[in-house]
C-alpha positions in Angstrom: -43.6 -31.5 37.8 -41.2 -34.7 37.1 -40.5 -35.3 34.0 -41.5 -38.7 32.4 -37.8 -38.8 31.2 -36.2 -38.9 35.1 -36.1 -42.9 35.3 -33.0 -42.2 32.6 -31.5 -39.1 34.5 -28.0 -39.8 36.3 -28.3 -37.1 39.9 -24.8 -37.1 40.3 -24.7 -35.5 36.7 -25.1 -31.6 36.7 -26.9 -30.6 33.4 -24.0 -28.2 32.4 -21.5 -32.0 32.8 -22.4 -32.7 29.3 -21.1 -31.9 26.1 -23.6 -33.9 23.8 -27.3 -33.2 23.9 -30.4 -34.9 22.5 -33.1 -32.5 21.7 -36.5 -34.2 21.8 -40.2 -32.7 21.2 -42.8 -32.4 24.5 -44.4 -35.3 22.6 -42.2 -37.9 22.7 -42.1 -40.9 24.7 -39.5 -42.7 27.2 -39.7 -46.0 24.3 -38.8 -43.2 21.7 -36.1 -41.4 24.0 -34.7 -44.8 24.7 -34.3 -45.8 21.0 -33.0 -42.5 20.0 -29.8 -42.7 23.3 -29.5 -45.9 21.9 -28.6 -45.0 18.6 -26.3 -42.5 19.7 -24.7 -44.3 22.1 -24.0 -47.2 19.2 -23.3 -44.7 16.5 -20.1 -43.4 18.6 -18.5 -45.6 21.4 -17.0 -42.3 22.5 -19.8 -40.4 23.1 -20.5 -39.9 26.9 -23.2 -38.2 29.2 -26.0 -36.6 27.2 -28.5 -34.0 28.4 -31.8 -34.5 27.7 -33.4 -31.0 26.3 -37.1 -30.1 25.7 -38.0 -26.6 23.9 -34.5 -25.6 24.7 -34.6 -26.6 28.2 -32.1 -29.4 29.7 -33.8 -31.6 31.7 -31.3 -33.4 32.9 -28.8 -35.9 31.7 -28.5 -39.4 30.9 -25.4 -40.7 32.4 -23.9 -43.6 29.4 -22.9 -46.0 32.4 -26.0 -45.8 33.8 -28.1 -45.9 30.7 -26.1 -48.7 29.9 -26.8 -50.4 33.5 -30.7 -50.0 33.3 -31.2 -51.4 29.6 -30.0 -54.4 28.2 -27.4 -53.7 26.0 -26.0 -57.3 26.0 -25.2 -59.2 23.0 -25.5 -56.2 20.7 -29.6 -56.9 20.9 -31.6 -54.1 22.6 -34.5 -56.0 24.2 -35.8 -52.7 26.4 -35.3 -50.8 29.1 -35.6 -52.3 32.5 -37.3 -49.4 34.5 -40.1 -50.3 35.7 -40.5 -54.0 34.4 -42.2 -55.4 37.0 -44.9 -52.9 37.3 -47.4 -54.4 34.4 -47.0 -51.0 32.6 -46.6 -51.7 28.7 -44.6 -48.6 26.8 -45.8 -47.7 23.1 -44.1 -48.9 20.5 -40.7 -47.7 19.0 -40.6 -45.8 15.8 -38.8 -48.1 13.1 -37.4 -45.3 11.3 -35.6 -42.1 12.0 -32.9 -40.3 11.3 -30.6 -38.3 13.7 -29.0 -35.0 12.9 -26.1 -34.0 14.0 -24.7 -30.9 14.9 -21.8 -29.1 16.3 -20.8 -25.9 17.2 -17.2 -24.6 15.3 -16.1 -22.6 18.8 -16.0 -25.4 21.2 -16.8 -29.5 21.6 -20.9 -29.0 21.9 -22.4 -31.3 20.0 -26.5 -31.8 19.6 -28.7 -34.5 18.1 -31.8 -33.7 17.1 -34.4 -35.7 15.2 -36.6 -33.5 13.4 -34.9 -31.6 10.7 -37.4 -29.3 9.3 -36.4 -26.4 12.5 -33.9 -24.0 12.1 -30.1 -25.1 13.4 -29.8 -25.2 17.2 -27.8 -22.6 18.8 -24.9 -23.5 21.2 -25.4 -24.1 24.7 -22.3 -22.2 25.7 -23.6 -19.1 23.6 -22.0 -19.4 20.9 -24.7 -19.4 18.0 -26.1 -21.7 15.6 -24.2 -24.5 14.8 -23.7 -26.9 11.7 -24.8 -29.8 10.7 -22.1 -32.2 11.1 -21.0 -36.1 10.8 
């Protein structure tokens, strides 16, 4: 099944590429995904490629020169993500308020963003438990 997130995926990006992962519930939405790379990719100039993660899962990974390509990001204003504009389609709304948590893991550069915070840490992609909360 194709994931509703795949217009953001980057194919020439092998999921294990990335240091820095989003994990996002089943429930969210591409507006929501797209608000919460956003964010992240504002927050920290220096982050790069992120993989996308479900339940645990990567899905694939957004690719920042690409991401950056595909919404407008001009001006400092984020007016949307271009996929599909011409199709009629209208996305839902964007939440107006989260916060992202960030952790890393103390053994090597993995980091994770995560936007609920009531679940228990994540653990490291490269096996090396759960990791901290972290700034």
């Amino acid at each position: 099944m194709k994931s509703p997130f795949s217009p953001l995926f980057d194919s020439r990006l092998a999921t294990s590429h990335a240091v820095t992962s989003l994990d996002i519930e089943e429930a969210a939405d591409l507006s929501q995904v797209t608000t919460f790379l956003l964010a992240i990719f504002q927050a920290d100039p220096h982050t790069g490629d992120i993989a996308l993660c479900v339940g645990g899962e990567r899905l694939g990974v957004v690719g920042r020169a690409r991401f950056e390509a595909i919404t407008d990001t001009s001006h400092g204003a984020h007016r949307g993500v271009e996929i599909g504009a011409g199709d009629g389609a209208t996305l839902p709304g964007a939440p107006t308020c989260f916060t992202l948590i960030r952790s890393t893991c103390g053994s090597c550069p993995q980091i994770v963003f995560r936007v609920a915070g009531d679940e228990p840490p994540p653990v490291c992609p490269e096996g090396h438990g759960p990791m901290a909360d972290g700034t």
